[in-house]
DORO-392130 format. One record per residue (C-alpha): residue number from 1; chain; x negated, z negated, y. Coordinates in Angstrom, 2 decimals. Layout:
<NUM, "A", <X, Z, Y>>
...
//
This chain:
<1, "A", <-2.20, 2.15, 19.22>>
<2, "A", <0.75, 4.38, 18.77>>
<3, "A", <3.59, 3.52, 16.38>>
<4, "A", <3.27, 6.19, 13.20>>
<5, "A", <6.56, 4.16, 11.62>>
<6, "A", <9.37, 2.17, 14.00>>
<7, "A", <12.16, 0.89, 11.72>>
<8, "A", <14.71, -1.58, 12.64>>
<9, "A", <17.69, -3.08, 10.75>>
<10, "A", <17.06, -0.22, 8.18>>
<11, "A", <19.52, -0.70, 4.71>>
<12, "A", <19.96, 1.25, 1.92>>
<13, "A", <22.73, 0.36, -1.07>>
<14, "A", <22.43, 2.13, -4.20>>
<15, "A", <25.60, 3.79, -5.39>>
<16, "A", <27.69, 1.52, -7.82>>
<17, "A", <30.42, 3.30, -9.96>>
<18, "A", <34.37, 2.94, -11.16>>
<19, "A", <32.84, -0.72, -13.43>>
<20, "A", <30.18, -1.85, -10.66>>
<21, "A", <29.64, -1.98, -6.84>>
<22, "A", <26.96, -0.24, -5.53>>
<23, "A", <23.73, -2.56, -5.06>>
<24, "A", <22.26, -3.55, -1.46>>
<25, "A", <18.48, -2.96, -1.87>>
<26, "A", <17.77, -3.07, 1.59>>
<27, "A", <19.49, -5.93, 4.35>>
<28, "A", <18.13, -5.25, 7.25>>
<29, "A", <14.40, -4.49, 7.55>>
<30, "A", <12.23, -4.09, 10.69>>
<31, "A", <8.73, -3.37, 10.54>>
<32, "A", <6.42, -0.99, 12.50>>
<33, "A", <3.64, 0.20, 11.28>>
<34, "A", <0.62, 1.48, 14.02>>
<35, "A", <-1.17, 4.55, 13.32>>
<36, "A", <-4.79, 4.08, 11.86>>
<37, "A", <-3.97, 0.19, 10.34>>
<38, "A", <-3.95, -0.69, 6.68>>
<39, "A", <-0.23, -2.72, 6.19>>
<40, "A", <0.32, -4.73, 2.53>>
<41, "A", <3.84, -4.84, 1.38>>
<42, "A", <4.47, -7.61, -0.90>>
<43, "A", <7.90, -9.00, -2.85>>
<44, "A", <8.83, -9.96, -6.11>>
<45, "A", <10.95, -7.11, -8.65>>
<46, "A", <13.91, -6.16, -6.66>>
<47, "A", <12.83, -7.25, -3.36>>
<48, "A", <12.88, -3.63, -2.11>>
<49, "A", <9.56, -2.75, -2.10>>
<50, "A", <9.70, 0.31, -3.77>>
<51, "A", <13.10, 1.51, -1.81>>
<52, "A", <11.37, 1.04, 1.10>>
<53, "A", <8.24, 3.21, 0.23>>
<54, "A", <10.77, 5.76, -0.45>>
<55, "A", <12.61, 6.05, 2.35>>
<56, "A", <9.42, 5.62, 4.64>>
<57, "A", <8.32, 8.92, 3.11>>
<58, "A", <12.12, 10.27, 3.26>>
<59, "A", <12.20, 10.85, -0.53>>
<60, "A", <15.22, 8.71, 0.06>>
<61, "A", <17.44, 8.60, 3.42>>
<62, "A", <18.80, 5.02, 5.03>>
<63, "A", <22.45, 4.46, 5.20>>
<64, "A", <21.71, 2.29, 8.40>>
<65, "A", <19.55, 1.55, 11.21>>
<66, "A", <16.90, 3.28, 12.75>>
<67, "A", <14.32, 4.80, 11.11>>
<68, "A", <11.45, 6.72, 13.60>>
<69, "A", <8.32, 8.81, 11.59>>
<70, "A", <5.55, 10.20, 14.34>>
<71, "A", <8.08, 9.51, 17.30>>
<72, "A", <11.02, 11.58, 15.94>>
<73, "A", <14.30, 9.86, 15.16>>
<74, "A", <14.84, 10.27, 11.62>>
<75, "A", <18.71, 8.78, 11.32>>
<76, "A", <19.51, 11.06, 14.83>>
<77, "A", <22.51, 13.09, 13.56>>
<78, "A", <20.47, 16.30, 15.31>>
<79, "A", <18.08, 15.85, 12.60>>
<80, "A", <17.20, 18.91, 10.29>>
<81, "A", <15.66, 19.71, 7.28>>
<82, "A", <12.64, 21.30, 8.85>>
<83, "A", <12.26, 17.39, 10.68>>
<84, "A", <12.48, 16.01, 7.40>>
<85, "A", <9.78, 18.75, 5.95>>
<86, "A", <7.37, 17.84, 8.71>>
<87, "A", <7.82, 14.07, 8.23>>
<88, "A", <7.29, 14.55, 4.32>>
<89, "A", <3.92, 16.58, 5.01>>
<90, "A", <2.74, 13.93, 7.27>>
<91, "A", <3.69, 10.90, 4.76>>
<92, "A", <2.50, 10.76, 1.67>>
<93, "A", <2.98, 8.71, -1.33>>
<94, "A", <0.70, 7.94, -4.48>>
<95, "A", <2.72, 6.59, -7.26>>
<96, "A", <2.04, 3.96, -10.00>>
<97, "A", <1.43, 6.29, -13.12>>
<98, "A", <-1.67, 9.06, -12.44>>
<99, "A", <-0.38, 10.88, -15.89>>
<100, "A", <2.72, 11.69, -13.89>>
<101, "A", <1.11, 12.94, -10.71>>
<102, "A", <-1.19, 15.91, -12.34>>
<103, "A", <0.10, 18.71, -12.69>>
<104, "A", <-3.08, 21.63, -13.21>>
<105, "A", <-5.40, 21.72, -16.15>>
<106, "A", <-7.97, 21.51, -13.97>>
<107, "A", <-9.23, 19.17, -11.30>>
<108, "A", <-9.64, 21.35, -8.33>>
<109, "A", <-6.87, 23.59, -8.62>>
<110, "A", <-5.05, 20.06, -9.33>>
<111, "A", <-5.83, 19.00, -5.78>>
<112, "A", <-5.32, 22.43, -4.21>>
<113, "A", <-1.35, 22.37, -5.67>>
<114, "A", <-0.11, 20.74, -2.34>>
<115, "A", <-1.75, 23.28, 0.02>>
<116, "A", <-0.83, 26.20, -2.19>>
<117, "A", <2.90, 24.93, -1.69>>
<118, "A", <2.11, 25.03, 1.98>>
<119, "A", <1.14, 28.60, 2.20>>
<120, "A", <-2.56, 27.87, 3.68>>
<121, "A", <-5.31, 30.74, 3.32>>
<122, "A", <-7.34, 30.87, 0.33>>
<123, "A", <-10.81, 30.07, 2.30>>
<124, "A", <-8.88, 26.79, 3.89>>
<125, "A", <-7.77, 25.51, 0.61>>
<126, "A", <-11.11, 25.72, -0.72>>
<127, "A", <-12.45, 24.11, 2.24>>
<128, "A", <-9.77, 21.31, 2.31>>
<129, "A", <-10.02, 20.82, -1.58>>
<130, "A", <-13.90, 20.00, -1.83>>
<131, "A", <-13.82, 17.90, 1.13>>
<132, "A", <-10.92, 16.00, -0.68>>
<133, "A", <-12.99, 15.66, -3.55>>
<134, "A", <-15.65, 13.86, -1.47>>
<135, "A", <-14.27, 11.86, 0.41>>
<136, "A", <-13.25, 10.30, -3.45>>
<137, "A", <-16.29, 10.78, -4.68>>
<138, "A", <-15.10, 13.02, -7.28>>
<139, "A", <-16.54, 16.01, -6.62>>
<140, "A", <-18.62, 16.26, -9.38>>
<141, "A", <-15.67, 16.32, -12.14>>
<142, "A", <-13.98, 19.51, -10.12>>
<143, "A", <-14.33, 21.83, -13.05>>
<144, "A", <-13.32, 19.18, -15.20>>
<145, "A", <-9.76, 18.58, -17.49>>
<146, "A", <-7.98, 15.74, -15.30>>
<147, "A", <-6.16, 13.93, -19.00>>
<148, "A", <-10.16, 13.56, -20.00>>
<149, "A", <-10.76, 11.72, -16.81>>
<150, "A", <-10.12, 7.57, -16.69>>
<151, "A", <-7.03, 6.21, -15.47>>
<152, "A", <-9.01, 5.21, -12.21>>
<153, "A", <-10.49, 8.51, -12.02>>
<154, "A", <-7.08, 10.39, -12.50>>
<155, "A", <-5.71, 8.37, -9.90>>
<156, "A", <-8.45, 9.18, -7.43>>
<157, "A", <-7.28, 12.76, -7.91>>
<158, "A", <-4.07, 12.72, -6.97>>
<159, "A", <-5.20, 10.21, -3.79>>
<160, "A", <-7.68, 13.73, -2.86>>
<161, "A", <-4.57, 15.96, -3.90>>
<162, "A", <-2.56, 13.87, -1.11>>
<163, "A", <-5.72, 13.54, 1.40>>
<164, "A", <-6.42, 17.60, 1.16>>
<165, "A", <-2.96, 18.13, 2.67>>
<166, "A", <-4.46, 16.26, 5.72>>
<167, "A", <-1.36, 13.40, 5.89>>
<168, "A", <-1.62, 11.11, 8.46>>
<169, "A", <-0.03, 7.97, 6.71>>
<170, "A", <-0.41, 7.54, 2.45>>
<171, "A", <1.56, 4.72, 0.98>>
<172, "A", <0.59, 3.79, -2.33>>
<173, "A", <3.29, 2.51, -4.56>>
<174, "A", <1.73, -0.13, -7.44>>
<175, "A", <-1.18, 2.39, -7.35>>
<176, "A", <-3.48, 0.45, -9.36>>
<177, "A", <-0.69, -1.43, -11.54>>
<178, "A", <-1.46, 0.56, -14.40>>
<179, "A", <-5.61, 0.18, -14.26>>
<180, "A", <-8.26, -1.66, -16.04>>
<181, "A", <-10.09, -3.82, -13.51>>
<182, "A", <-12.47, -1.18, -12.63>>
<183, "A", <-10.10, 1.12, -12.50>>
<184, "A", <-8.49, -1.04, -9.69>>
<185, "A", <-11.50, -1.42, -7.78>>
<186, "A", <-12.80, 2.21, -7.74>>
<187, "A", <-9.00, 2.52, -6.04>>
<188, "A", <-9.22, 0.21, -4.23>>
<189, "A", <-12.60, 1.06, -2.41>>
<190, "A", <-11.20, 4.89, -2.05>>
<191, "A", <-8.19, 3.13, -0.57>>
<192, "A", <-10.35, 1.11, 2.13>>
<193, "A", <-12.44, 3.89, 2.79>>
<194, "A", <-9.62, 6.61, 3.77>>
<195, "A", <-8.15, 3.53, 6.27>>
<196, "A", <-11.90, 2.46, 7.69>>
<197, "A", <-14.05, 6.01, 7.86>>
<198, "A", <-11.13, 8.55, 7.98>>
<199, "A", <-8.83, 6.87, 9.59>>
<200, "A", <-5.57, 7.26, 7.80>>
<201, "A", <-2.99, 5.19, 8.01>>
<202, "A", <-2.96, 3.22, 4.39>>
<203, "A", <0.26, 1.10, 3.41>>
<204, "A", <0.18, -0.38, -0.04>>
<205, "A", <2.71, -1.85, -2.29>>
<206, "A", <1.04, -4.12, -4.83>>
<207, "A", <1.68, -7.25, -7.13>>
<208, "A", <-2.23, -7.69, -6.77>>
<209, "A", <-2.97, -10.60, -3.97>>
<210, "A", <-6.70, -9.97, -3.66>>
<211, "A", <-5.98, -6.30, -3.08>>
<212, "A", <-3.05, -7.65, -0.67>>
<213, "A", <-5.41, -9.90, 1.48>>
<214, "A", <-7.81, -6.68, 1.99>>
<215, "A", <-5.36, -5.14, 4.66>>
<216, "A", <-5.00, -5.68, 8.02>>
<217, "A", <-2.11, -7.20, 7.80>>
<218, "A", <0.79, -8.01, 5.46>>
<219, "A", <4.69, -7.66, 5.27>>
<220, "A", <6.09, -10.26, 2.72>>
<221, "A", <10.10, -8.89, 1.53>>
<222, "A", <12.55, -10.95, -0.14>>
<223, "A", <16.05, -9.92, -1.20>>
<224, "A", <15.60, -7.03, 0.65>>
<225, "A", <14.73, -8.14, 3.92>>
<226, "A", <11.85, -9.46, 6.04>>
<227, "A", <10.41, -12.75, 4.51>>
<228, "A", <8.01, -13.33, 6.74>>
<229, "A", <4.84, -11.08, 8.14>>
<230, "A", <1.47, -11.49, 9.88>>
<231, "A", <-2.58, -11.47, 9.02>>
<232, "A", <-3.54, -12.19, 5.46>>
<233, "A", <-5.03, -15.58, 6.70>>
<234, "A", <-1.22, -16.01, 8.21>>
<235, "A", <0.52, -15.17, 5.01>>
<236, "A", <-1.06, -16.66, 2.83>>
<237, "A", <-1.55, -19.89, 5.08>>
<238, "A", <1.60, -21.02, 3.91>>
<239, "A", <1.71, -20.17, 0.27>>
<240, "A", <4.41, -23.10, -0.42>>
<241, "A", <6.28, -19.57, 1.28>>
<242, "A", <5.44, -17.47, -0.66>>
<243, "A", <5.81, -19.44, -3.81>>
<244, "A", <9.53, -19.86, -3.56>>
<245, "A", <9.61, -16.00, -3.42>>
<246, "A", <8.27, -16.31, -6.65>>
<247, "A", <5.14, -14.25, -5.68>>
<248, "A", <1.44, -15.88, -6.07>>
<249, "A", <-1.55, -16.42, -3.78>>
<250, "A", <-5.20, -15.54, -4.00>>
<251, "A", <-7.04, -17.37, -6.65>>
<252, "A", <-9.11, -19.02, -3.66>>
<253, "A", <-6.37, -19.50, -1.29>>
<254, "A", <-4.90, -21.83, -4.55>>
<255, "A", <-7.58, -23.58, -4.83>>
<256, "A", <-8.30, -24.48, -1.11>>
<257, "A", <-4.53, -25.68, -0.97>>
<258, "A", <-5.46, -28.27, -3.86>>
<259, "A", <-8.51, -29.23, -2.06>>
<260, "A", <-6.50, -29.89, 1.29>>
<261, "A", <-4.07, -31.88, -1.02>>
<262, "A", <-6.54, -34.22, -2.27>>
<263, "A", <-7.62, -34.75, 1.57>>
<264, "A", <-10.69, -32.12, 2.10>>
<265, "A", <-10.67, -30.27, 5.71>>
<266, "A", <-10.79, -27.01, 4.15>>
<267, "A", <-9.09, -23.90, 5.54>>
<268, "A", <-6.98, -21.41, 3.43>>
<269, "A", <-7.66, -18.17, 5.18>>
<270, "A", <-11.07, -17.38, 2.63>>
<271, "A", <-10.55, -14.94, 0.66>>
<272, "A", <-14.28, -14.22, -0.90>>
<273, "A", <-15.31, -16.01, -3.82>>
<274, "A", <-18.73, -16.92, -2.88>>
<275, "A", <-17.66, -18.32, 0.21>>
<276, "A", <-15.26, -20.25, -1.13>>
<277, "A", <-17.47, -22.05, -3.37>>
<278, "A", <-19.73, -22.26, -0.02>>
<279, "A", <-16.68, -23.88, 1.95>>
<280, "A", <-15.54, -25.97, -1.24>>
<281, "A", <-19.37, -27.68, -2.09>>
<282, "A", <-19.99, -28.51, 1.83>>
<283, "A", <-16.68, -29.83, 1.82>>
<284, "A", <-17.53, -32.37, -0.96>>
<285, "A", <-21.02, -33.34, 0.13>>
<286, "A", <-19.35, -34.25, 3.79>>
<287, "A", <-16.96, -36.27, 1.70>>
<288, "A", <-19.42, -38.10, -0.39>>
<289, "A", <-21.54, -38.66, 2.58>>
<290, "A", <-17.98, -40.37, 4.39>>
<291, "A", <-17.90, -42.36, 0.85>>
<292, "A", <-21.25, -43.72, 1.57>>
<293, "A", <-21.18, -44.72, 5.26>>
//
């Protein structure tokens, strides 16, 4: 597969003023990220997630290092603004509050905002805006007031407002951080499903480990660089890691590290409940059974 996203030695430092120096959010980061795959970007508050998103999407512009978007050098001096238009229509971002992503009264003409602002023909907005909706599964509620809708609902609005613009990457920023647990999940499973049956590229940004250990793989920052990166069973194989960057593990991946501890042969890349309760109770009997030989 084709890169979608090259980036190497990328930094950004906010602007300090006349009483403070401006604030290095990003060190250093290289990453690529292959067209079609589903990436997880972890990191505790101020690790640079969020900066990052950003200037993947060119909301925000580096201050160093290479940055590449769909094989175009993005920090070439040549650049122009109709580069940086293209690379914003091809990169989009879903945000962590769906309240401040509506902007229509209602639903469909909510998710056909985005193509309006792109000029299309009336017939292909239609077209574009009720395939949207089903690919969400909201298609249904198109007639409907989006601040009547659930918060999980609302959000998988603005997900078909981003999808009917046909982008070929969507990172979502804390996207369910602001959800009930259903709310989260209905996300989530619109999330998977753009990545496995449409084949977008899906990078998310989330505090959430079980939605973390759902991608393909994962990209772990820490004071604004590179922590470490790999598979979910990689990352979160070596959760001591992780837990001096102050971020957690899966519930199961915690528990299988205790059960190693006390001297089981258990591995840590599970990640489903039921079959860590599978792994965990063979485990046991194979130690009792050792206990009675």
């Amino acid at each position: 597969m084709s890169n979608i996203i090259h980036a190497k030695n990328l930094t950004y430092t906010y602007p300090g003023d006349e009483d403070s120096p401006g604030y290095p959010a990003l060190r250093g980061v290289d990453l690529d990220i292959e067209e079609g795959s589903f990436t997880a970007i972890l990191g505790h508050n101020g690790s640079g997630k969020s900066t990052l998103a950003k200037i993947l999407c060119m909301i925000n512009a580096p201050d160093g290092g290479e940055l590449t978007i769909l094989g175009k050098d993005m920090t070439s001096p040549e650049i122009t603004e109709r580069d940086i238009l293209d690379a914003r229509r091809q990169i989009g971002m879903v945000f962590q509050n769906p309240d401040n992503q509506l902007v229509a009264t209602i639903v469909e003409e909510d998710v056909a905002f985005g193509c309006e602002n792109l000029g299309l023909p009336s017939a292909e907005i239609r077209r574009r805006v009720d395939e949207a909706l089903d690919i969400v599964g909201m298609r249904k509620y198109a007639r409907h007031a989006p601040h009547k809708l659930s918060g999980g609902q609302k959000q998988r609005i603005a997900i078909a407002g981003t999808i009917a613009m046909k982008r070929k990457c969507i990172i979502f920023d804390e996207s369910t951080a602001m959800l009930d647990p259903k709310g989260r999940q209905e996300v989530m499973s619109t999330i998977e499903r753009l990545n496995r049956e449409e084949g977008i590229t899906v990078l998310i940004i989330t505090h959430h480990m079980n939605e973390a250990a759902m991608a393909d793989r994962i990209i772990v920052l820490s004071e604004g660089t590179v922590l470490t990166e790999g598979t979910p069973g990689e990352v979160f194989g070596n959760p001591e890691l992780l837990w001096s960057a102050d971020l957690d593990v899966p519930q199961t991946t915690e528990l299988l590290y205790k059960m190693r501890q006390a001297g089981y042969d258990v591995p840590l890349d599970i990640f489903d409940e039921e079959e860590c309760a599978r792994i965990i109770a063979e485990a046991m009997k194979k130690q009792q059974i050792r206990g009675n030989t």
